[in-house]
C-alpha positions in Angstrom: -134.8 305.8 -153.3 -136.8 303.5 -150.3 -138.7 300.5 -150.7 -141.0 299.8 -148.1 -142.5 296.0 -148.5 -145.7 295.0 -147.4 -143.6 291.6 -146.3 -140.0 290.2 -145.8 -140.7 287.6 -148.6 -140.2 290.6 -151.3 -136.8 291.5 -150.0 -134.5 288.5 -151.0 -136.2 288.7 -154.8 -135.8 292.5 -155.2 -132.6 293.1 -153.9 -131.2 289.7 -156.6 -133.0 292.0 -158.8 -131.5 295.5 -158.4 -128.5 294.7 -156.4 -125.4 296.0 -158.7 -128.1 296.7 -161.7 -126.2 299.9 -164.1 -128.6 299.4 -167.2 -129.9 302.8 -167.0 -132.1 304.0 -169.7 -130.5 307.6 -168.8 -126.6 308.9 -168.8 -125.4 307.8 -165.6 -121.7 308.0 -165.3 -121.6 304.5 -164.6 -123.7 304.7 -161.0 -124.9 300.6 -159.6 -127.7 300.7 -157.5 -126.9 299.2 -154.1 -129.7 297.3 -152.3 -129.4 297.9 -148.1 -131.6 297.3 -145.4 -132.7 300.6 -144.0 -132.7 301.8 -140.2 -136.2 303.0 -140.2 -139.0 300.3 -140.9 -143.0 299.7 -141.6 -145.0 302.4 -143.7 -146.4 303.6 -140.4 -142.6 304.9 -139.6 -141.7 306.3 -142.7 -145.0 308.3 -142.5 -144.3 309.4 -139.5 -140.2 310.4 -140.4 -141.5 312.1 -144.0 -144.2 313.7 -143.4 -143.3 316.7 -141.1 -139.7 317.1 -143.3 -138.6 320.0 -145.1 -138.8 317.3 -148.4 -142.6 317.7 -148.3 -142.6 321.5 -148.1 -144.3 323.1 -151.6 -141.6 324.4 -152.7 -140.0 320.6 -153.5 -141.1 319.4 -156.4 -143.6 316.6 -156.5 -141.2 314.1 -158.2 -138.5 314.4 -155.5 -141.1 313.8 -152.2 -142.0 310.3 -151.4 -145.1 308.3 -152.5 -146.9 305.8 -151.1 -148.4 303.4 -153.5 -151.2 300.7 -152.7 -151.8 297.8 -155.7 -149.4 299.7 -158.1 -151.2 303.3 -157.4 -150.2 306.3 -155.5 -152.3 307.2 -152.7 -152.3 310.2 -150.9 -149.9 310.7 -148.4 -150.6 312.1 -145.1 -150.6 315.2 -144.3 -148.1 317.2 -141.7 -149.4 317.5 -138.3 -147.4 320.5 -138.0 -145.7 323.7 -140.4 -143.4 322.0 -142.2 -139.7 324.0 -143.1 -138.1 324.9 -146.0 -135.7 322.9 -147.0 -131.7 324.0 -146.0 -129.7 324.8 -149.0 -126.3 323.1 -149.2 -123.3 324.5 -150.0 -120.7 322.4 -151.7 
């Protein structure tokens, strides 16, 4: 998962938070979250990176796309500006 903060003041306080946390309420075969500074930043960005990708194709399930959320509730995201792929299937 991505965090994309409205401010640099958020950062230091959530990743003190969630950096190393492993008290899943799920099975989790003993996964710690790891808190990093991403390559790609500023929500304008991110819209721009998600929202022609094969993650926002129908066929991927609503949970799995990325949200953007203003004052606690999701907001629509953009839409593609082109036809977006299918997602590649790997093979492991």
């Amino acid at each position: 998962a991505f965090v994309n903060f409205v401010g640099p003041a958020h950062v230091a306080s959530c990743r003190q938070r969630l950096h190393g946390f492993s008290g899943w309420a799920v099975p989790s075969n003993g996964k710690v979250c790891e808190v990093s500074l991403a390559e790609v930043h500023g929500l304008a960005h991110n819209i721009e990176r998600y929202r022609n990708s094969p993650v926002m194709h129908p066929t991927v399930p609503d949970g799995l796309k990325p949200v953007i959320l203003s004052e606690g509730r999701r907001v629509r995201f953009p839409p593609p500006t082109k036809a977006v792929k299918a997602p590649r299937v790997r093979k492991d």
